[in-house]
Every structure is written in structure tokens, then in C-alpha cells.
Steps between C-alpha positions, in 0.01 A plus 500: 500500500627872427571753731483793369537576115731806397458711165651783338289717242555784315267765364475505147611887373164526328285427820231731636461621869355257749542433849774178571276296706266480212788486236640187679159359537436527148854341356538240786316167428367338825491857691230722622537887608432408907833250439678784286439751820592236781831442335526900480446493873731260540802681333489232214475767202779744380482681246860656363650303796262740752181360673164639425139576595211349328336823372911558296410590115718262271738696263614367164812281520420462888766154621194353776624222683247313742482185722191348538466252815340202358163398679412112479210364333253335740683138324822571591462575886564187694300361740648469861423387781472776770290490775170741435268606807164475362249687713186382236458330161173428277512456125529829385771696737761409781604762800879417615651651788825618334839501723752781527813424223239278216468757178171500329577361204820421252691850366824576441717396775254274668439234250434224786350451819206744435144457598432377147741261498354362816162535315592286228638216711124535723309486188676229327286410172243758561795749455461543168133647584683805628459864321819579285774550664633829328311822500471872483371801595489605097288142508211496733704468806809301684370084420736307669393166565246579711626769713262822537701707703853468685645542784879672549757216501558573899164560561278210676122426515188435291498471075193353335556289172315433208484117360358630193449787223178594501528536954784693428329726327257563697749548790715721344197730459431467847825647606435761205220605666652500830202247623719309749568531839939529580611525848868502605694555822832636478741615792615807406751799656386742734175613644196673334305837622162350416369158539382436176556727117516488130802512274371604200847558308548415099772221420757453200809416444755657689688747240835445717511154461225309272494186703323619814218721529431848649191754531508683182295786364421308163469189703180268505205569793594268783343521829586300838285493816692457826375413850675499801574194696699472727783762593858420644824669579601603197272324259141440404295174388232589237197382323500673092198466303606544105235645246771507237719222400854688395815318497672568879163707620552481832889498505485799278213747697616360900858647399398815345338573839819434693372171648684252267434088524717358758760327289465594224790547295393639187307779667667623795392264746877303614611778730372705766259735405452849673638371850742656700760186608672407748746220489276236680181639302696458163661135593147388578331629194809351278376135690156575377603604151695135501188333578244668249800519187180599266208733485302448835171450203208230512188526275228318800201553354364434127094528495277495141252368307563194357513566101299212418219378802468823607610404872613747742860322592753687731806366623723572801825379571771535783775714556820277390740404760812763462260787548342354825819429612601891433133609657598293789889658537305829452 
């Protein structure tokens, strides 16, 4: 199986002005404008040896060279055999209770030991009644092998899956619709002023550095619910309610409020945050960072109508072990 596939193009001298994502999508066999952009995002296209946005007008005689990460068909992922915590199962849809460190499903990098690999194994012949396994947002929305939504790679709790196309569907416009019901709880830095509030704070891609993501003005409506818990010390357990579905939500709004996820790397959360220290204060937080080495992030609660009996479900699922153990230290 390919990794990645590299390719170097130039502009013909005659060639009229159009932006590169849709250049690249048009003389790129296999490709799609949401791939062309991710691999922009990525740092995968130069053009003249510099790397550029997606909105960049080609010029005649242009050198573009890009590196597409190669996404598996649904036949070439390989069934393993990883444990999966099923919380419910009929014919139509399956709701796992996905642990911190599994990714969603096979992209570059993480080829194995996804939730879709452990899918396949589960599902043995009836595998191959899974929807397609690549998709895109240019296509009617992300298919992969069943999987309607994700979860971040370190981020635990509830997923629902799809055993079939037409379920899918009717999923994915559930979560279009924002008809579900997500609950998380998250340890997170510092103490709040009011018990409950609304970030309400549009998301893209962080200009600085295209692989995280950052409250921007041109950014998509996101908005996160947050109720108090439980307060300690120097830190505070919360329940979030999402009504949008952006990639790092939660991550993204609790640290542009100065109350970052405890642990989380990408987004501020491995360090004290806004505490004055003192050298027993900082050695004890450092133990607590060592026990929680990812975001301190579990989706509990996943509530909707089932797509296809029309059955209230809602499903509820424990805290996982590190971050009781780091509620309990706390």
C-alpha cells in the first residue's frame, strides 16, 4: 500500500487565472479540492520552492510540487483484533466507548490500530456492508466505514457507528442538524467567576501554524456550554454541552478563556496555568501532569433519535480510570 504519492506540475505559459486548490483538483486524477486544501494545511504544496495558501492564483510556468497522503480504500484496511467496548448494538448502528490513544479511523500516519480496523475484525463478513471508506466534504460528507463523527486521538468516551449507508445518512444529518445530545467532562486550569456560561467563539485554522486550531474572525460558528462541577486548588472539573461539532471545540474555546484542558499539550494545557508556584506546589502539579500525559477530555454522554425506529436512545458512560485517579490526587 502507498503512503503518500508525490508530484511535480508545471503551469502551462498559456494558462488562465485560477485558484491552486482548484487547479490541482482539476489536473490530479484520484483528488478532490477538500484533499488539495488538507495537504495545503499540511505544508505538502510549494509552489517555486515556497509553501502556499489555498486561495494562491496559479501563474503561467508556475513549478507546483505536492504530496498527497494516501487514504486506504475500505479493502485495503486490515482487520485486527482490538478489544472494542460496546455500550449497545442492533442491526442498524453500534455505540463504542472509545479509549484515550485509538484514532478514529486510518490517515496518514496512523494506518493501523484505529477504530476501523478494530471494526473490521468485529464485523468479520458483514464488513463489507460498511459505507465507503473514503470521503469528503466536496462529497456529501466524511464516509468512513461507518464512523459519523470522531473523537481527538487522546480524547476518550462515547462514538456511535453506522453498520450501513443508508443509517449513516441519516446520522450524519442528525449531527448536521445538531439533533443530538454531547456531554463531556474535562478537568481544566484554574477557576471560573460564574458557575455556568457560553463560549460562543468562531474556529479555523490557526494562521500561525495550520495544524491546530484557534478562534478566528473568518472562522466557523462554534459554541460550547460549560457547567461547573466541582472546584479544586488550582483546577476545575466540568460538564460541556456542544451545539457545534468543530474539530478541537472544546480544546480550542476552554483555552481562549484562559482555562485550558489539563494536559493538554497541543493547547496549552502541560504546564501550570495562571498560578503563582512555589517549589512544593510546582513538584506536585509536575506528579499530576505525569499521571494525566493527555488532555484531561471524556465525551460521557451521547443521547438521539435513533435514525431508523425512531427510539429515543441515550447513552452514558464512565469517567476512564487516569482521570479518576487525577480527580482523586486533586
Amino acid at each position: 500500500m502507498k503512503i503518500q504519492r508525490k508530484m511535480v506540475l508545471q503551469v502551462p505559459a498559456g494558462q488562465s487565472k485560477i485558484r491552486i486548490d482548484k487547479y490541482l483538483a482539476n489536473h490530479i486524477e484520484n483528488s478532490s479540492r477538500t484533499k488539495i486544501k488538507n495537504a495545503m494545511n499540511d505544508g505538502f504544496v510549494e509552489v517555486n520552492g515556497k509553501k502556499i495558501k489555498a486561495n494562491y492564483v496559479v501563474q503561467p510556468l508556475d513549478n507546483i510540487q505536492i504530496i498527497l497522503p494516501y487514504l486506504p480504500d475500505k479493502e485495503d484496511v486490515k482487520p485486527e483484533n482490538i478489544p472494542l467496548d460496546i455500550l449497545y448494538e442492533d442491526n442498524y448502528l453500534m455505540i463504542v466507548n472509545k479509549p484515550s490513544g485509538m484514532v478514529t479511523h486510518p490517515a496518514y500516519k496512523n494506518y493501523s490500530g484505529t477504530l476501523v480496523n478494530a471494526l473490521m475484525y468485529y464485523m468479520g463478513d458483514l464488513a463489507s456492508k460498511l459505507p465507503r471508506l473514503n470521503g469528503d466534504e466536496d462529497d456529501g460528507g466524511d464516509e468512513r466505514a461507518g464512523i459519523v463523527h470522531r473523537l481527538d486521538k487522546f480524547t476518550s468516551g462515547i462514538m456511535v457507528v453506522a453498520k450501513d449507508e443508508n443509517t449513516q445518512r441519516k446520522l450524519s444529518k442528525l449531527f448536521s442538524k445538531h439533533d443530538i445530545e454531547r456531554e463531556y467532562q474535562s478537568i481544566v486550569w484554574g477557576k471560573f467567576k460564574t458557575k455556568k456560561g457560553r463560549i460562543e467563539k468562531p474556529l479555523g485554522r490557526n494562521p500561525k501554524d495550520r495544524k491546530k486550531f484557534a478562534v478566528v474572525q473568518e472562522g466557523k460558528h462554534a459554541v460550547t456550554e460549560y457547567e461547573v462541577l466541582k472546584e479544586f486548588d488550582f483546577t476545575t472539573l466540568l460538564k460541556l454541552r456542544l451545539h457545534t461539532g468543530r474539530t478541537h471545540q472544546i480544546r480550542v474555546h476552554l483555552h481562549s478563556v484562559g482555562h485550558p484542558v489539563f494536559g493538554d499539550e497541543t493547547y496549552g494545557g502541560n504546564e501550570p496555568f495562571g498560578i503563582q508556584l512555589t517549589s512544593n506546589l510546582k513538584a506536585r502539579i509536575n506528579n499530576l501532569l505525569e499521571l494525566m500525559p493527555r488532555q484531561a477530555l471524556h465525551a460521557k454522554v451521547l443521547g438521539f433519535t435513533h435514525p431508523v425506529t425512531g427510539e429515543p436512545l441515550r447513552f452514558e458512560s464512565e469517567l476512564p480510570a487516569d482521570m479518576k485517579v487525577l480527580l482523586k490526587k486533586l
